[in-house]
Structures are given as C-alpha cells and as structure tokens.
Phi, psi and omega in degrees: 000134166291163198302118172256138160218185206268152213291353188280310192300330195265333175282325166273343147280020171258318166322327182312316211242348208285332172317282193312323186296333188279283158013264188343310182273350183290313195274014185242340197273138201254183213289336150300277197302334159305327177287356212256331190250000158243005135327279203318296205307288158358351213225348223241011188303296200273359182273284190239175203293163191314308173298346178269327188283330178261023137252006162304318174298289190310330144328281182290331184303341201260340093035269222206077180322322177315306165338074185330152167228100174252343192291135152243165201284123169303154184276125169335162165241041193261128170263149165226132170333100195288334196291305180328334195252337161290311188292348192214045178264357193247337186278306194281339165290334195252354166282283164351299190270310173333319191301306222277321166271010174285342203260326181295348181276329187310307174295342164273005197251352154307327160287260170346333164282315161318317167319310205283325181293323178304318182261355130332291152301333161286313186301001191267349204259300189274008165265350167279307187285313160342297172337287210290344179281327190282332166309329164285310156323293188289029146263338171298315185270356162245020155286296158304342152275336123352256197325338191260307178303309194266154161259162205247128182265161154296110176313122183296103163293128180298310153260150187308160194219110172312135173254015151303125159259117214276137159260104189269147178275139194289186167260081206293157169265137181312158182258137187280148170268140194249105172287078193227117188309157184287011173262273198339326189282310220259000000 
C-alpha cells in the first residue's frame, strides 16, 4: 500500500513543480483557456506559498505582458537593530533586488532571443514557399511554350495495334424450317 500523505506533504511536493507545470501549459493554451487558468491561479493564496505564486507570475508575465504580478514574496519578521539597518539599508536594497532583476532580465533576453529565432524561421518558411511558387511558375510557362510551339501528337500506345484488317464473314440468314422427312430433303 502506498505512502499517504498529509495534505500539508502533498502541497509542498506539489509546489516544487507547479511554476513550470503551470508555465508549460500556459504557452500551449489558447486565451479562453487562459483565462480560465487565472481564475484557477486566483484560488491558490491559501494553498501555496507567497514565493511560489510570484514567481509563478513573474514566469507567465514573461509570457504574457497582460499577466498581473500579484503575489509578493513575504517580508521576514526579524527585528534589527536600526542604527545597524542605517549603516547597511543601501548594501541590502540593492543586494536584493538586483538577484530578482537580473534573473527576470535573463528570462526576458532568453524570450527575446526566442522571438527572434521564431521569426527567423518563419521568414526562412515564407522565403521557401516563395521559392517554391516561382519554381512552379517557370515550369508553367515552359509548359505553355512546349504547348505552343510543338504540335500536339496522339498520345503513343502502349500496345501494339494489328496492322492486318480482320474480315468478318458476313452474316447469312438462317433458312426457315421445313418439316420435311429426310428422303424429300436430299
């Protein structure tokens, strides 16, 4: 029998995975269902943690500008020593924030590179089909110059055709019958 577990054990291995998982599906999905999946998101305040739903945002905002970013990360409850937070309040804002925007700039120049490989590839997709129409034209137009040019033959049979004219024997009419004994006949 398997492990059971409690629902606080199943929200934190479930938490582990639910950014990407939620992500993964966000980009496959078309915009009714998205919206259906921030409904869904909208429900999760009290399941899992503050830090897992912003980064959850922040993940589909890279997405999806549209995306609110509401969760913020909870604030510690550690008391300090104010003078101690004057001398190193300017060393702790900027340690801090930098980490969350370095990483959202990574992720955005990684989605921008993506963008960019995509329409790459489309235009490499619609410089193929170009192509591939002009090639058809100019077999068209030396199809049609064939055709103008050349005279048009009887297509050549594949089996041979008897050059003998077969003579059918005509077709005599029958002799009406005569009921006559066979001496009378001869």
């Amino acid at each position: 029998r398997g492990t059971m577990f409690s629902r606080k054990a199943y929200t934190q291995k479930f938490s582990q995975s639910i950014v990407n998982m939620f992500t993964r599906t966000f980009k496959q999905v078309d915009e009714k269902i998205r919206s259906q999946m921030f409904k869904l998101r909208e429900t999760w305040h009290d399941v899992f943690p503050a830090t897992k739903l912003y980064q959850l945002d922040v993940k589909v905002n890279l997405i999806d500008p549209a995306w609110p970013i509401q969760a913020q990360p909870q604030q510690s409850n550690i008391h300090v020593n104010p003078n101690f937070l004057k001398k190193n309040a300017t060393a702790a804002t900027t340690s801090a924030t930098p980490s969350l925007t370095e990483e959202e700039e990574k992720m955005r120049s990684i989605l921008a590179k993506k963008e960019q490989e995509l329409l790459m590839l489309q235009q490499k997709k619609i410089e193929m089909q170009l192509e591939q129409t002009r090639r058809q034209l100019e077999m068209a137009e030396k199809n049609a110059k064939k055709s103008s040019v050349t005279p048009v033959s009887a297509p050549v049979s594949v089996m041979p055709i008897a050059m003998v004219n077969p003579v059918v024997a005509p077709v005599m009419p029958a002799a009406p019958e005569i009921n006559l004994p066979v001496k009378a006949r001869l």
